[in-house]
C-alpha positions in Angstrom: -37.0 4.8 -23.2 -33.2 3.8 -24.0 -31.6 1.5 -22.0 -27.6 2.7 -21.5 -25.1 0.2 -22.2 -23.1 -0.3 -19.4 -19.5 -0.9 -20.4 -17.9 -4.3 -19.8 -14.5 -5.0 -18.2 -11.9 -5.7 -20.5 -9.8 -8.9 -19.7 -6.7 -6.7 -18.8 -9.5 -4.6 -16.1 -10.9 -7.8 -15.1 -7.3 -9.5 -14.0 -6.2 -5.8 -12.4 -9.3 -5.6 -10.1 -8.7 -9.6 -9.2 -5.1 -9.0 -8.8 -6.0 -5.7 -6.4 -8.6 -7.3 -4.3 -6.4 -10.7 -3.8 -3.2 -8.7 -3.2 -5.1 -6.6 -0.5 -6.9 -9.7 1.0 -2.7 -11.1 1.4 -2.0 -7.6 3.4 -5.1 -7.9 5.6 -4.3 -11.7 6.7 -0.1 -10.8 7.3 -1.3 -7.8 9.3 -3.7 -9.5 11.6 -1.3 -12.4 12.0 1.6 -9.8 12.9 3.8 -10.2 9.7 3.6 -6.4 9.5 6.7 -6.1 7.2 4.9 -8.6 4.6 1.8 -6.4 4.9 3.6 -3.0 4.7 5.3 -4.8 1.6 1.4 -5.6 -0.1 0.2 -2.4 0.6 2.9 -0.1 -0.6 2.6 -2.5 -3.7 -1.3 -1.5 -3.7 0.0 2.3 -3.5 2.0 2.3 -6.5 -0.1 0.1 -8.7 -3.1 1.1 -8.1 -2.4 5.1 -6.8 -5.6 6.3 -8.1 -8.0 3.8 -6.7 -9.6 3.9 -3.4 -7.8 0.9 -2.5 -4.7 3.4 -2.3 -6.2 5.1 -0.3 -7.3 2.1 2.2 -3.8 0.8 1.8 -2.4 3.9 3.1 -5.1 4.3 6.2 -3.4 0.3 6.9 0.1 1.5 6.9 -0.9 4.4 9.2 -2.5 2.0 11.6 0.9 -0.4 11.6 2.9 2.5 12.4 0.9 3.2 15.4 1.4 0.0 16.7 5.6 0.2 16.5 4.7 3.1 18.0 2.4 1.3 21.1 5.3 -1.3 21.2 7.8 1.9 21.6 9.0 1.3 18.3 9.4 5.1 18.2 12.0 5.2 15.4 10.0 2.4 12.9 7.3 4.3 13.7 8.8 7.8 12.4 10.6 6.3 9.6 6.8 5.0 8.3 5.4 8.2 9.1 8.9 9.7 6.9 7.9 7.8 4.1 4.5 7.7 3.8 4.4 11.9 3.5 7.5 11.3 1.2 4.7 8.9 -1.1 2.5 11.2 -1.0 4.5 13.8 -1.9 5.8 11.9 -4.9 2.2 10.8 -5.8 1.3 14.5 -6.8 4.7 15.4 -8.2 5.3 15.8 -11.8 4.1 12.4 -13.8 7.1 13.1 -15.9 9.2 11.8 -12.9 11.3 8.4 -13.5 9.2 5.4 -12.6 8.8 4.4 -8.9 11.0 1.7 -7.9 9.2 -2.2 -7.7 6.9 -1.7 -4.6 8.9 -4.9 -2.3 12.1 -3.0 -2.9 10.8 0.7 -1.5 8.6 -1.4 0.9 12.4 -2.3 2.2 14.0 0.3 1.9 10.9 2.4 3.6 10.2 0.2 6.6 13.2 -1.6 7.6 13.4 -5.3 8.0 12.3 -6.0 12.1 8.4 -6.2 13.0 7.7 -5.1 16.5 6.9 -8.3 18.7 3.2 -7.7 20.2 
């Protein structure tokens, strides 16, 4: 019986993957220690990078959960504005590929979620 090769990770998959799981390890730690603009900031860059993955998709379930708590703070507007944005991503994320690039992820991070985290 024939033993399938598995396929090794290139370099360039190899630094990717350690890039993703240390740039989602930064988001995790800013949003447990309330920096919730820094986090938003990682995990929008996760969604652009990496929109395919299932780390998008984790990054995204985050993002939702920050919005509910400007929304718990009565952060109603921040809150919205996430909300806003985050259908406006995923609108954008099954447009037409041909679209111009997305902007660098810290700049719509910005633009998208403001510059005030709710105090706890």
């Amino acid at each position: 019986m024939a033993r399938k090769k598995t396929k090794e990770p290139t370099l360039k998959e190899t630094l990717m993957d350690a890039e993703l799981r240390l740039v989602l390890r930064q988001a995790a730690h800013w949003q447990h220690a309330g920096q919730l603009y820094q986090a938003l900031d990682a995990y929008t860059q996760v969604m652009t990078q990496f929109a395919e993955s299932d780390a998008a998709r984790t990054a995204k379930e985050h993002v939702q959960e920050i919005a509910r708590v400007f929304e718990e703070c009565g952060r109603y507007h921040q809150a919205l504005s996430i909300y806003q944005r985050l259908a406006e991503f995923e609108s954008q994320e099954h447009a037409d590929a041909a679209a111009q690039p997305a902007p660098h992820a810290a700049i719509k991070a910005k633009a998208a979620f403001g510059a005030e985290a709710p105090k706890r």
